[in-house]
MMTF fields as JSON, N, C-alpha, C and O atoms, coordinates in Angstrom:
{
  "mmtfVersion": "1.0.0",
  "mmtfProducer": "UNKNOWN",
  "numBonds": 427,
  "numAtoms": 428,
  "numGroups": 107,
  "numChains": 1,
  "numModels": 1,
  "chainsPerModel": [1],
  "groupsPerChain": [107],
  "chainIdList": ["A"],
  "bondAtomList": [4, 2, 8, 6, 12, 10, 16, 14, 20, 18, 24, 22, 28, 26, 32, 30, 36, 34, 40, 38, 44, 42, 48, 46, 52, 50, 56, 54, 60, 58, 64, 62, 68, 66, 72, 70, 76, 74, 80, 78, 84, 82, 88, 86, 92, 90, 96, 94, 100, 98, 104, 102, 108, 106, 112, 110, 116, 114, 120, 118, 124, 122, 128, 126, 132, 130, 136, 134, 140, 138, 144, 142, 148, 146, 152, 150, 156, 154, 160, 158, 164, 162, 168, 166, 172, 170, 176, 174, 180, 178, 184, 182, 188, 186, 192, 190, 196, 194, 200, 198, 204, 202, 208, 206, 212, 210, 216, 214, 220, 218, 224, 222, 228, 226, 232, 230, 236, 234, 240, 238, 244, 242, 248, 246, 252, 250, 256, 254, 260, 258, 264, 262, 268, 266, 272, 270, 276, 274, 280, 278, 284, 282, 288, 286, 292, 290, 296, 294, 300, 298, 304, 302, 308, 306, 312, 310, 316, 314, 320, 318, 324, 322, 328, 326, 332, 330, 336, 334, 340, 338, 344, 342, 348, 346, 352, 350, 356, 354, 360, 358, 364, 362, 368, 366, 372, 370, 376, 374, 380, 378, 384, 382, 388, 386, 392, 390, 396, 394, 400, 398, 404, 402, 408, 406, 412, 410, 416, 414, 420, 418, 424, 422],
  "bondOrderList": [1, 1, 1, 1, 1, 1, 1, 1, 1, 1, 1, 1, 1, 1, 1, 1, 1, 1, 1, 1, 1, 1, 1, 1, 1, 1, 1, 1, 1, 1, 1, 1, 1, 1, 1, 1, 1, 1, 1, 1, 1, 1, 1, 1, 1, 1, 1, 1, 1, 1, 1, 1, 1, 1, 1, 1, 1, 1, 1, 1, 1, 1, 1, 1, 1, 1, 1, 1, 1, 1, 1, 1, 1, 1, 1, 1, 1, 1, 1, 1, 1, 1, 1, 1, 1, 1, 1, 1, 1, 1, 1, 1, 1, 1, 1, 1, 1, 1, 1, 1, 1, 1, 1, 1, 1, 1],
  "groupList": [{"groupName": "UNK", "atomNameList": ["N", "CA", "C", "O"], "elementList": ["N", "C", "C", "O"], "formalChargeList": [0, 0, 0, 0], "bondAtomList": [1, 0, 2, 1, 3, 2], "bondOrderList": [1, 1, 2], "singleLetterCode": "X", "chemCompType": "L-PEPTIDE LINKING"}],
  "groupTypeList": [0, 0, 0, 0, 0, 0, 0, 0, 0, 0, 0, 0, 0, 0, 0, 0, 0, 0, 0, 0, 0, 0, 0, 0, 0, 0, 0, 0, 0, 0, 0, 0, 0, 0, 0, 0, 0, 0, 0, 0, 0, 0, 0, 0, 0, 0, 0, 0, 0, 0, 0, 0, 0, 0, 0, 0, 0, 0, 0, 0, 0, 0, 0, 0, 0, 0, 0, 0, 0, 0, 0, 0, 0, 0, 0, 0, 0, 0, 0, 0, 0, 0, 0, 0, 0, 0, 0, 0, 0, 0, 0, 0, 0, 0, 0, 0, 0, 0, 0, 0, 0, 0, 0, 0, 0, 0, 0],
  "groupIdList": [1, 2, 3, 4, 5, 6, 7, 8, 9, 10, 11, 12, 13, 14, 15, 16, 17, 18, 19, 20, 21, 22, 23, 24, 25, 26, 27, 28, 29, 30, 31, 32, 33, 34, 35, 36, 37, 38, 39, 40, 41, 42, 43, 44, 45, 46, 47, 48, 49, 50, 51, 52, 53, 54, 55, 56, 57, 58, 59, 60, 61, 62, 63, 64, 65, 66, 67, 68, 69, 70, 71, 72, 73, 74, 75, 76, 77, 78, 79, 80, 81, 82, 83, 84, 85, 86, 87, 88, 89, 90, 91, 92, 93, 94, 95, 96, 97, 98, 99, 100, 101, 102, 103, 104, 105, 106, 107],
  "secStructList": [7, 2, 2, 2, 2, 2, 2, 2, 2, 2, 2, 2, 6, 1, 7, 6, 6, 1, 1, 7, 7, 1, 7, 7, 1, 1, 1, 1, 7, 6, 6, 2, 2, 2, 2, 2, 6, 1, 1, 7, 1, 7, 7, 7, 7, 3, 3, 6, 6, 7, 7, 1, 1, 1, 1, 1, 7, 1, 1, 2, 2, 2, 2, 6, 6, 6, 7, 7, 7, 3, 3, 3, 3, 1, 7, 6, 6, 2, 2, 2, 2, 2, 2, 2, 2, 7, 6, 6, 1, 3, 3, 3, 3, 7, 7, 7, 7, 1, 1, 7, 7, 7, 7, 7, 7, 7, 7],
  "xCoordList": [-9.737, -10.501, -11.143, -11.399, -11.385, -12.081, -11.095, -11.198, -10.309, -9.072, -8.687, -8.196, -8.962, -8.891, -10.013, -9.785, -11.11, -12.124, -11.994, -12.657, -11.291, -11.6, -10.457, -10.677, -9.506, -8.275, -8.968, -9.064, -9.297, -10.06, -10.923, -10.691, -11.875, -12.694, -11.843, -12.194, -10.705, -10.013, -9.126, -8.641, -8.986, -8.227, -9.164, -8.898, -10.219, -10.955, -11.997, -12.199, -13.271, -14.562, -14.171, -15.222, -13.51, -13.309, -13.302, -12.514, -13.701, -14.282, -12.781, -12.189, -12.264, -10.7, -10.425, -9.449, -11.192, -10.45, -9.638, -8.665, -10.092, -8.884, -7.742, -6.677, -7.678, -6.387, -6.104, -6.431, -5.513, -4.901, -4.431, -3.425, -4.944, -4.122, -2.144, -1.498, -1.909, -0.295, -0.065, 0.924, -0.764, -0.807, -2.113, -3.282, -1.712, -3.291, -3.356, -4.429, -2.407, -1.877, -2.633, -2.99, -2.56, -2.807, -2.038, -2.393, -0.739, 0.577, 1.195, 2.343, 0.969, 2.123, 3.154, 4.328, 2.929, 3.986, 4.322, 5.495, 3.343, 3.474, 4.013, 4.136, 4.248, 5.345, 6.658, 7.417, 7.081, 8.018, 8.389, 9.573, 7.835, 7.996, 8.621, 9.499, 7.323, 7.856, 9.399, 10.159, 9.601, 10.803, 12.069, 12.854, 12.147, 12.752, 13.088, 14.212, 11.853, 12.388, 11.758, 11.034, 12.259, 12.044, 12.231, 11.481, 13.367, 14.504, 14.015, 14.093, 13.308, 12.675, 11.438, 10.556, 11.009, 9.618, 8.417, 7.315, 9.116, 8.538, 8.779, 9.88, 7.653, 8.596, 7.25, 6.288, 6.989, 5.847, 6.084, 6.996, 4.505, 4.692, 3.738, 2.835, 3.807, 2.797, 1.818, 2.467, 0.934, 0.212, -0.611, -1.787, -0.351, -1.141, -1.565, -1.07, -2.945, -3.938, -4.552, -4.709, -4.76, -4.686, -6.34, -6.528, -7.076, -8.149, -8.962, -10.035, -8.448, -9.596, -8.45, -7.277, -8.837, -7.846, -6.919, -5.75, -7.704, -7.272, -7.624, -7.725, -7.857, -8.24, -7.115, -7.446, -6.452, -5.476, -4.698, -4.657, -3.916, -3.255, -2.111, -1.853, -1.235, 0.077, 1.063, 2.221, 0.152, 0.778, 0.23, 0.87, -1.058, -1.503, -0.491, -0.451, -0.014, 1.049, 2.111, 2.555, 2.616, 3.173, 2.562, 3.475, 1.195, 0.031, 0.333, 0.882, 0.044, -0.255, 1.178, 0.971, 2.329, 3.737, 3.988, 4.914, 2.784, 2.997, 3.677, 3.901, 3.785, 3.846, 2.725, 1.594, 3.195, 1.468, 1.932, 3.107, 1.104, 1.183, 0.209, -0.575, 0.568, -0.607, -0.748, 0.182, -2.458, -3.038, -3.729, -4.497, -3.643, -4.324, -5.275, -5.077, -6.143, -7.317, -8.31, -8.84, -8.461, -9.396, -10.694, -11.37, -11.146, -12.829, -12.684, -11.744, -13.978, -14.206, -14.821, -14.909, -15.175, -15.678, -14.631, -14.797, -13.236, -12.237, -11.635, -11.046, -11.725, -11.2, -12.03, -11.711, -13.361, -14.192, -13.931, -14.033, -13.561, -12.939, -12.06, -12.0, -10.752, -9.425, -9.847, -9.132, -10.818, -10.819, -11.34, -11.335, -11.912, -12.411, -12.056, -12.493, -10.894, -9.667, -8.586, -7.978, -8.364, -6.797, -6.883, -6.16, -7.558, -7.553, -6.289, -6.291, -5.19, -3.861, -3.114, -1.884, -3.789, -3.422, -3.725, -4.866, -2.885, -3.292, -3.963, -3.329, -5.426, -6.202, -6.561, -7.1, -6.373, -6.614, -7.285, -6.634, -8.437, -9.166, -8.693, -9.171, -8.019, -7.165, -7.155, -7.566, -6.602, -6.085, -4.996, -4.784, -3.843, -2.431, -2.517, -3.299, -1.751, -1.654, -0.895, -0.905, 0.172, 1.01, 0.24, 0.978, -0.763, -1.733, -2.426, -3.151, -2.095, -2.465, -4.129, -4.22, -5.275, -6.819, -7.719, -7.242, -8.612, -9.492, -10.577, -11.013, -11.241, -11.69, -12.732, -12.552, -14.109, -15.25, -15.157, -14.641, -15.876, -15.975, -16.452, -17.661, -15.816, -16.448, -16.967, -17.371, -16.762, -17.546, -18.653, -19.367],
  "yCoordList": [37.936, 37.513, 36.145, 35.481, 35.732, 34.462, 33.109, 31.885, 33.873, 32.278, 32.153, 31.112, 33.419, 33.135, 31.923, 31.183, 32.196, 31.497, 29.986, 29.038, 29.781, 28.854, 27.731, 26.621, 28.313, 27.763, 27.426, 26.261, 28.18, 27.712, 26.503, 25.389, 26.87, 25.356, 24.316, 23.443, 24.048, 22.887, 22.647, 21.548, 23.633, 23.391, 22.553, 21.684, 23.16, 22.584, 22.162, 21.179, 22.247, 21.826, 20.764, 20.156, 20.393, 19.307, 18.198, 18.229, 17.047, 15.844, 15.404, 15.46, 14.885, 14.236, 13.307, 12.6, 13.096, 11.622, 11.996, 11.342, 13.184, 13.971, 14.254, 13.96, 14.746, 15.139, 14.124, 14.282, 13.178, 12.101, 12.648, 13.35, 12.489, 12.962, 12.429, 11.408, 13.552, 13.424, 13.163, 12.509, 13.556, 13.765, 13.079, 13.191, 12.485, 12.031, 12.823, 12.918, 13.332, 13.359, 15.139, 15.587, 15.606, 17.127, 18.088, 18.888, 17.747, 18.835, 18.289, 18.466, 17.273, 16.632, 16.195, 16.511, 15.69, 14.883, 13.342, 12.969, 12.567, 11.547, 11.294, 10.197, 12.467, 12.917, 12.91, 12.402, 13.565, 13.97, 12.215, 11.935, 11.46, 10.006, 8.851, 8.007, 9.618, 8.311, 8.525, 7.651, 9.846, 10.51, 9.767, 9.304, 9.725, 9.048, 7.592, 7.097, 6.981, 6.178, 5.199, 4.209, 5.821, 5.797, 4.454, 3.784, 4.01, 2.683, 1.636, 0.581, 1.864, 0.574, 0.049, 0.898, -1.013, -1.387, -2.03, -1.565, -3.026, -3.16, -2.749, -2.755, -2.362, -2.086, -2.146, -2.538, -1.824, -1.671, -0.183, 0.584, -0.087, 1.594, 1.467, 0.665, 2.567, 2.338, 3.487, 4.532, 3.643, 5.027, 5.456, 5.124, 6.17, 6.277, 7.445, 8.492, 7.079, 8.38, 8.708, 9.72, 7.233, 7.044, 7.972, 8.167, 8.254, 8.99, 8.449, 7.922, 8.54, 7.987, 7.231, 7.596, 6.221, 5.125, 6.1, 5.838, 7.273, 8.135, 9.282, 9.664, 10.011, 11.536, 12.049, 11.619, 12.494, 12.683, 11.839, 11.755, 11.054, 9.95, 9.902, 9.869, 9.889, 9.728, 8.263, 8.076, 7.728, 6.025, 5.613, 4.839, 5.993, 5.523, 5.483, 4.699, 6.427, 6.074, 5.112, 4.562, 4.861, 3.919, 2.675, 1.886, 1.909, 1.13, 1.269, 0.326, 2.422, 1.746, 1.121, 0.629, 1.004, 0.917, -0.662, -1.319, -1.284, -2.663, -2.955, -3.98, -1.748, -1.976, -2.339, -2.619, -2.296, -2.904, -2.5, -2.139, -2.503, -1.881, -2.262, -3.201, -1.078, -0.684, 0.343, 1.132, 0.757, 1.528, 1.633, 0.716, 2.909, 3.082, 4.045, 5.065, 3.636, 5.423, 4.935, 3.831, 6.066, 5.83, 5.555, 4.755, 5.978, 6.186, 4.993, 4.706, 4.05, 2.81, 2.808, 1.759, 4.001, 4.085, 4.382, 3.72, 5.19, 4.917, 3.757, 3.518, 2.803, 1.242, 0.673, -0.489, 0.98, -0.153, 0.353, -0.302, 1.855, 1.903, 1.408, 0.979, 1.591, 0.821, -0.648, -1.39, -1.372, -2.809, -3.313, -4.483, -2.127, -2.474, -2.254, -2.755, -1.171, -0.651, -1.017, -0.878, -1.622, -1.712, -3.343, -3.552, -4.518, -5.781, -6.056, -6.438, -5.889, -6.601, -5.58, -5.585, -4.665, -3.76, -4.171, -4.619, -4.146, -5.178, -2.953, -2.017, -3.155, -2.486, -2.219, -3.172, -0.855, -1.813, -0.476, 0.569, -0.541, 0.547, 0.845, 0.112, 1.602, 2.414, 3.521, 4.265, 3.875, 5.31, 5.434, 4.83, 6.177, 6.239, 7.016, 7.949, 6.927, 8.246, 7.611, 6.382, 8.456, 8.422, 8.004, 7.735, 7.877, 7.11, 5.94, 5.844, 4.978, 3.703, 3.681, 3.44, 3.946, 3.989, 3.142, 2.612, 2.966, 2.579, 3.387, 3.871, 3.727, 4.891, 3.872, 2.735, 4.822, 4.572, 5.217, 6.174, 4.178, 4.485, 5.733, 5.826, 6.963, 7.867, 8.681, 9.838, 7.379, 7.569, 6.678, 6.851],
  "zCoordList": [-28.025, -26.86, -27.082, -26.077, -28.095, -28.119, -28.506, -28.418, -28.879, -28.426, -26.917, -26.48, -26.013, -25.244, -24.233, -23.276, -24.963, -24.023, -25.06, -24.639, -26.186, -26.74, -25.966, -25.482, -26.045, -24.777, -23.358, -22.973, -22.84, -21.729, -21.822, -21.351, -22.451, -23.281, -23.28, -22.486, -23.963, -24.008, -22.714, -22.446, -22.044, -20.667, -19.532, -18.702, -19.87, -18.488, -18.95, -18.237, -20.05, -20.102, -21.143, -21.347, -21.667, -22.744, -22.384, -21.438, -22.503, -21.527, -21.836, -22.914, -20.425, -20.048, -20.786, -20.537, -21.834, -22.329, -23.432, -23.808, -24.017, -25.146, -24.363, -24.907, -23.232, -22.379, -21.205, -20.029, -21.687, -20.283, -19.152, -19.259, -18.028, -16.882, -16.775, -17.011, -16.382, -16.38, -14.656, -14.325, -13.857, -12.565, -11.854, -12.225, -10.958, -9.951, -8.704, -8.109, -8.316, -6.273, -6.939, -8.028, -5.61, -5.48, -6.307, -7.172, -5.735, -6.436, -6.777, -6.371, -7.715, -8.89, -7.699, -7.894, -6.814, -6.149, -6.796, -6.84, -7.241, -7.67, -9.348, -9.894, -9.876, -10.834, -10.689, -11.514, -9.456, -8.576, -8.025, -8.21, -7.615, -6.761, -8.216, -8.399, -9.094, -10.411, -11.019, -11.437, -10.941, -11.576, -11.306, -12.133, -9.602, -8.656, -9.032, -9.111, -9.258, -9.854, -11.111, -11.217, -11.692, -13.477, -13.762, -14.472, -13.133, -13.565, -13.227, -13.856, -11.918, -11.114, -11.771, -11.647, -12.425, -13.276, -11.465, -11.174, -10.741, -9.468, -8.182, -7.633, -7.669, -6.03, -5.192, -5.852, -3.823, -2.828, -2.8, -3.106, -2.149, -1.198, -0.555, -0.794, 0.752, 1.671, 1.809, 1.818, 1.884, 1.245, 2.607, 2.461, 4.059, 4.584, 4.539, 4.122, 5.204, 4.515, 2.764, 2.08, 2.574, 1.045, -0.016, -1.217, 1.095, 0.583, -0.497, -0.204, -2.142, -3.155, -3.868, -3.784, -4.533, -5.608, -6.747, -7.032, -7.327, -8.164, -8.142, -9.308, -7.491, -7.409, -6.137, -5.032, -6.145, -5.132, -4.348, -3.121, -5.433, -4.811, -5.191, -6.395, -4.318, -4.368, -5.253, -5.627, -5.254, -6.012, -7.042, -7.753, -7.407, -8.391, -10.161, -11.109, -9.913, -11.085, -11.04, -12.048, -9.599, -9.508, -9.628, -9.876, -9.571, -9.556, -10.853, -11.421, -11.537, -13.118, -13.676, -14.784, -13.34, -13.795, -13.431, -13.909, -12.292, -11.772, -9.923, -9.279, -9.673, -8.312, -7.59, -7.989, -6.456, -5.369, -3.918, -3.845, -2.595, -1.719, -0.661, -0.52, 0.122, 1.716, 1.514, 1.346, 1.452, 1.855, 2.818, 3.104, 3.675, 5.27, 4.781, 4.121, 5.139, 5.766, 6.485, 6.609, 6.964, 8.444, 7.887, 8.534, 6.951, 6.308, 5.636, 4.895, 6.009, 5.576, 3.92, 3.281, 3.424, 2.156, 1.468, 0.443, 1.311, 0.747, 0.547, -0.507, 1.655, 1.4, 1.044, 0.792, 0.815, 0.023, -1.933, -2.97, -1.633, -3.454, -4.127, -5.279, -2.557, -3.284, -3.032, -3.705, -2.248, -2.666, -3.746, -4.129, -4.352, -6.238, -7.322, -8.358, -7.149, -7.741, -8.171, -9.232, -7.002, -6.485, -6.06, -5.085, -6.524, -6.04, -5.374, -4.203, -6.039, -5.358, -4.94, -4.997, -4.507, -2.972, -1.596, -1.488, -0.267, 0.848, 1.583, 2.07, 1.221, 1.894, 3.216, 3.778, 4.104, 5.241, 6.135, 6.154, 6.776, 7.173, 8.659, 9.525, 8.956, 10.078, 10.101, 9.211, 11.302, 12.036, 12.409, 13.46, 11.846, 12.496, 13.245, 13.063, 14.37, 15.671, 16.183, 16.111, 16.995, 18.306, 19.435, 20.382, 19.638, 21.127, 20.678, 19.688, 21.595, 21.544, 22.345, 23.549, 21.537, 21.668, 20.927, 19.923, 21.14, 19.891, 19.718, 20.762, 18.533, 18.006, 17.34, 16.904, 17.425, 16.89, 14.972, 14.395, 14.636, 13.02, 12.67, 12.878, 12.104, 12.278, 11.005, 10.891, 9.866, 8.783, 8.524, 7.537]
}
């Protein structure tokens, strides 16, 4: 029983810098994207709905490899992270939708 909780300990309470993240996005999609393409050292991507620079992000592994991009999100405090993050990312605070409106800031 106590290797069990000692495993646990190192799974989750052990400060992250002993265990490098392998994954940034939610469900290892951006594992799945790099895989794809392994071969390529540069390329763009467009990230809408980009949320945080590294906590659930779909590109950031591609970012660390030397690519660069567009990121969309509607919340003006996500684009003020990736504009401190992500310098030579073209940042850009929007709303995608099928209706042509304009929408009040609603963060």
């Amino acid at each position: 029983m106590k290797n069990i909780f000692k495993h646990l300990y190192y799974l989750y309470y052990r400060p992250k810098i002993f265990f490098p993240k392998k994954t940034y996005s939610t469900y290892g999609e951006d594992i799945i994207i790099e895989q794809f393409f392994k071969n390529k050292k540069k390329g763009f991507y467009v990230d809408i709905g980009c949320y945080h620079p590294l906590e659930g992000n779909n590109t950031y592994l591609l970012f660390k490899k030397g690519w660069n991009g567009i990121n969309a999100d509607v919340n003006s405090l996500s684009i003020e992270l990736f504009n401190r993050a992500r310098e030579k990312d073209h940042n850009i605070n929007l709303a995608v939708s099928d209706k042509k409106t304009k929408i009040e800031n609603l963060f």
